[in-house]
C-alpha positions as CSV (number, residue, x, y, z in Angstrom):
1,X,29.3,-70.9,60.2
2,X,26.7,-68.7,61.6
3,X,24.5,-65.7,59.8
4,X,25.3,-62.4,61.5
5,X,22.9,-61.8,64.2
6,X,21.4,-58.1,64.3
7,X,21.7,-55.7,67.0
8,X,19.1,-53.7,67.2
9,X,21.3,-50.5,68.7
10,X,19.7,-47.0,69.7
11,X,20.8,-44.5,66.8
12,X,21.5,-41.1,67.4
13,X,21.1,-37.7,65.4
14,X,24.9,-37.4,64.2
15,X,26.3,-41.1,64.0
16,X,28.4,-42.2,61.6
17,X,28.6,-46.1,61.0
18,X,31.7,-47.9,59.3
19,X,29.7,-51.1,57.5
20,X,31.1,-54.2,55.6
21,X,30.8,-57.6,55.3
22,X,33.0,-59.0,58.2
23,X,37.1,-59.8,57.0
24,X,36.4,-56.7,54.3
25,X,39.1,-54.3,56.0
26,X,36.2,-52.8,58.6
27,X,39.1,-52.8,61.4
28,X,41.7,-51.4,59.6
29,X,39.6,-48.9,58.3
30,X,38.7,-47.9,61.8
31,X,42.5,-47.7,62.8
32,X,42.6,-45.6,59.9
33,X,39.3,-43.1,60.3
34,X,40.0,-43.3,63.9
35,X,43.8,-41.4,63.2
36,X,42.6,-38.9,61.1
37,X,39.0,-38.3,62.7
38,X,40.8,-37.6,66.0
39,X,43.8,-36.6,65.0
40,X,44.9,-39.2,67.7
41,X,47.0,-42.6,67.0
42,X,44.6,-45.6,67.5
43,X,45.6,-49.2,68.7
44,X,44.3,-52.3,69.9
45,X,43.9,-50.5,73.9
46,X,42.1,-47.3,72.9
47,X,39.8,-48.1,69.6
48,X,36.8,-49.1,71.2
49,X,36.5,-45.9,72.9
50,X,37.0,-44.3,69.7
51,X,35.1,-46.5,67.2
52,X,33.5,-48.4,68.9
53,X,32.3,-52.4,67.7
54,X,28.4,-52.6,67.9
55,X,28.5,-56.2,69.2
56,X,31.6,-55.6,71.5
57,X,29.7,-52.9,73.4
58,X,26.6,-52.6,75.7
59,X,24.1,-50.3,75.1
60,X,25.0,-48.1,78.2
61,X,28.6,-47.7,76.7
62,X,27.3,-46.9,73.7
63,X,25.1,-44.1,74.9
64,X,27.6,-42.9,77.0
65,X,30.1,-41.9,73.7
66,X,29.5,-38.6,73.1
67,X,28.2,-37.4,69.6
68,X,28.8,-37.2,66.6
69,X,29.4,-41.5,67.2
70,X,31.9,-43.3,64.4
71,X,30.7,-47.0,65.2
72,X,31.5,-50.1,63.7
73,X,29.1,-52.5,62.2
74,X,28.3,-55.6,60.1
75,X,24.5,-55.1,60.3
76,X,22.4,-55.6,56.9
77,X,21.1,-52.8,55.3
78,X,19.9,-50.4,58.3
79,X,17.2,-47.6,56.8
80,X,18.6,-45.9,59.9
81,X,21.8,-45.5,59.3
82,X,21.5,-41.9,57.9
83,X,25.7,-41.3,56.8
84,X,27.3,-44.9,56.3
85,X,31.2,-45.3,55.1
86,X,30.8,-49.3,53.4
87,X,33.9,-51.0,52.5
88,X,33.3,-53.5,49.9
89,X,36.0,-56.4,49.3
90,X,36.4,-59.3,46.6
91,X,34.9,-62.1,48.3
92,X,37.1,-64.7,47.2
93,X,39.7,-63.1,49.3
94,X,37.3,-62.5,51.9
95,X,36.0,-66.5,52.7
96,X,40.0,-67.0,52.8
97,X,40.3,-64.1,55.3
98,X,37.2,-65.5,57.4
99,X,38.8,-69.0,57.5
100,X,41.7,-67.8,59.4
101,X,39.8,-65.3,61.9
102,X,37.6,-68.8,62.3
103,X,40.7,-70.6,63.4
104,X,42.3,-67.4,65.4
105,X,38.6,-66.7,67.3
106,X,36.8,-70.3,67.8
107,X,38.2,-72.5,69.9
108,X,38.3,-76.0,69.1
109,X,37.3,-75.0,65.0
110,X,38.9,-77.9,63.2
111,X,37.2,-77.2,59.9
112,X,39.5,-77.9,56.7
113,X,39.2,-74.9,54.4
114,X,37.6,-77.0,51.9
115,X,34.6,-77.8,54.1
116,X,34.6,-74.2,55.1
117,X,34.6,-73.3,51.6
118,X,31.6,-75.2,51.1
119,X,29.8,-73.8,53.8
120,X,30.6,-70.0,53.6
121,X,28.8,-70.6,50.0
122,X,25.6,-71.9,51.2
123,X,24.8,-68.3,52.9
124,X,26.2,-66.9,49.3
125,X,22.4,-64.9,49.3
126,X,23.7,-63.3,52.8
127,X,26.7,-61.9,51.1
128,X,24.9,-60.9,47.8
129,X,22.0,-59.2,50.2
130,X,25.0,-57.0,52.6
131,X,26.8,-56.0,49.9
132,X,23.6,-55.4,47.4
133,X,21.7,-53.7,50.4
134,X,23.2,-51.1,51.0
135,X,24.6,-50.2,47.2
136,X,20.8,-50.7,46.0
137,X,19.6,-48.4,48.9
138,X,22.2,-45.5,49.0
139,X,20.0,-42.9,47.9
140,X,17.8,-43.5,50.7
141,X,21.4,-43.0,53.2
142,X,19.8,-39.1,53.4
143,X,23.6,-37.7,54.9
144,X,25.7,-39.3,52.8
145,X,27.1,-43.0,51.8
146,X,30.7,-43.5,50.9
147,X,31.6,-47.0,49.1
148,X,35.0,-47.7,49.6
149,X,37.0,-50.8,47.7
150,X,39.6,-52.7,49.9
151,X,41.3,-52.8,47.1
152,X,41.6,-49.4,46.2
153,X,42.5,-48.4,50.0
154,X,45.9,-50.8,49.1
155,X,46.5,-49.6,45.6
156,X,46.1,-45.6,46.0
157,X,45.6,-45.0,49.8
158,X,46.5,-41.3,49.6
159,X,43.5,-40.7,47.1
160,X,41.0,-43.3,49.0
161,X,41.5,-41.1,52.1
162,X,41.1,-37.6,50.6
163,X,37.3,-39.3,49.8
164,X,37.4,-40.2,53.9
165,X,38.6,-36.9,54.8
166,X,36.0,-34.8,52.5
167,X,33.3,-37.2,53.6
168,X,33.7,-36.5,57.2
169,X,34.2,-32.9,56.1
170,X,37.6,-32.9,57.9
171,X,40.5,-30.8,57.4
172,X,43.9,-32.2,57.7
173,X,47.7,-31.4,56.7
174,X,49.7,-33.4,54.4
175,X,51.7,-34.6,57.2
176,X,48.8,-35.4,59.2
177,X,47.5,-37.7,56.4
178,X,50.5,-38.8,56.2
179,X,51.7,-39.8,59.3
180,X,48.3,-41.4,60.0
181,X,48.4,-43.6,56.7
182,X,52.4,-44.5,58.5
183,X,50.5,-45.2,61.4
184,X,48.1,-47.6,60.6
185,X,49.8,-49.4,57.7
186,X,49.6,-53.1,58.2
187,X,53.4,-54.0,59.6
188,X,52.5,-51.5,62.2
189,X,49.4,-52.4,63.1
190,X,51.3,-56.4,63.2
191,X,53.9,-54.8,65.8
192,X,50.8,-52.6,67.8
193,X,48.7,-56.3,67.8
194,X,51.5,-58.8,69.3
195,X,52.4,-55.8,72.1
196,X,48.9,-55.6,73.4
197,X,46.9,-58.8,72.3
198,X,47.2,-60.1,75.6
199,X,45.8,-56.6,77.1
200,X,42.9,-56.0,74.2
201,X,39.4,-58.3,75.4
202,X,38.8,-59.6,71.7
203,X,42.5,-60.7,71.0
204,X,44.1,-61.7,74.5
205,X,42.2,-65.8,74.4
206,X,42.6,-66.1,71.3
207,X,45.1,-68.4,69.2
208,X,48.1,-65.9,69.3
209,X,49.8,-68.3,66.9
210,X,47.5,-66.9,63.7
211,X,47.6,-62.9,63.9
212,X,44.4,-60.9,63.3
213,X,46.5,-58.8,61.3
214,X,47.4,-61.1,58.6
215,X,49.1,-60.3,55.3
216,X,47.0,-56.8,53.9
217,X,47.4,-58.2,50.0
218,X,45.0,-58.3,47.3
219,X,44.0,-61.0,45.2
220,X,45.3,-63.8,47.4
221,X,42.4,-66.3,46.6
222,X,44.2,-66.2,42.4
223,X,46.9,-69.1,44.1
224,X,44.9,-70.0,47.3
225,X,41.8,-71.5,45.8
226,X,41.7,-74.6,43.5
227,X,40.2,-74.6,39.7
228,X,36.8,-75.7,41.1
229,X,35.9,-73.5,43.9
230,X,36.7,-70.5,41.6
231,X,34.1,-71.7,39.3
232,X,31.7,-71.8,42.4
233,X,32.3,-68.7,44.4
234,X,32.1,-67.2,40.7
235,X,28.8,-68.7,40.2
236,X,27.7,-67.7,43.4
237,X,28.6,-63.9,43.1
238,X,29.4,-63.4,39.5
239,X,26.8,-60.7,38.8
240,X,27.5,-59.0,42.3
241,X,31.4,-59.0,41.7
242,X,30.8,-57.7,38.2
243,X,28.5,-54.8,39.2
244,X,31.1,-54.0,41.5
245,X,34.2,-53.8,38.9
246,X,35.9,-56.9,40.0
């Protein structure tokens, strides 16, 4: 398992960057900002024109959106990035959600989760510095910095995105909310991935027997992980997990 590697992208007056630890909920949330920002339904064909992934893109294409951008990134702490939306999620689900996008996205990955377990906590000081990097720095964000909880989004959507919605000083109809929270709920976004994964770059040679879009459920690591590696991922990230209500 590798350590991001940084993308040192041209920022323009006006962008507006989606950032999270990867397997937090950044591509749902994009689905999500995307349908509201737009007022247009996002899929797998259209969102990289919309919201576009920094490491998917080159430069020129990048340029080429007309601003204000909404781009996605995993990128540490950025003191450029001047209005940031972060979406923060327990990272005991999240090594479980990373092991499966392992086995959906690398060929010939054959790690057991245990060993990937193991591994994902040696770079435990990359997680703590993502997450703690942009919360410590915030202030600094001079437009505006929106922390969003994964978990929240699930448990009270309807409030989650009235925060989205007065962030990106928006105005939208109750049905418009509502038909783009319908829209990009996780059985529809299931149905939208298995009709165009095989017409979408990142998806189409990849193992189509694990979905991207898996099960959208909180708290799955409670019966997925054993006694002992919740006494290590908490050892890890105790402090972090605490500061962050977990």
């Amino acid at each position: 398992m590798n350590k991001q590697v940084k993308r040192p992208i041209k920022v323009k007056e006006g962008d507006i960057f989606l950032v999270s630890f990867p397997k937090s909920g950044n591509t749902w949330l994009r689905f999500l900002i995307g349908t509201l920002y737009f007022n247009k339904k996002v899929d797998w064909l259209n969102i990289e024109s919309l919201i576009p992934d920094v490491y998917v893109n080159s430069e020129k294409d990048l340029l080429s959106i007309p601003s204000p951008r909404i781009i996605k990134s995993h990128e540490l702490y950025d003191p450029r990035y001047q209005k940031v939306i972060y979406i923060v999620r327990d990272v005991r689900d999240v090594v479980i959600s990373y092991y499966y996008f392992q086995l959906k996205h690398v060929k010939g990955f054959n790690l057991s989760f245990d060993n990937f377990f193991n591994d994902f906590l040696k770079y435990s000081p990359w997680w703590e510095n993502h997450v703690l990097g942009w919360i410590n720095n915030q202030d600094k964000i001079r437009k505006g910095f929106l922390l969003l909880k994964y978990e929240d989004l699930i448990n009270d959507i309807n409030s989650e995105v009235l925060k989205i919605i007065r962030f990106l000083n928006i105005s939208r109809t109750k049905e418009e909310i509502n038909q783009a929270i319908k829209w990009t709920s996780f059985s529809n976004m299931k149905s939208l991935e298995k009709q165009q994964q095989y017409m979408n770059n990142q998806l189409k040679n990849t193992n189509h027997n694990i979905p991207f879009v898996r099960q959208g459920k909180i708290n799955i690591w409670k019966t997925f992980l054993n006694e002992e590696q919740k006494e290590n991922i908490l050892f890890c990230y105790g402090k972090t997990l605490s500061k962050l209500g977990y």
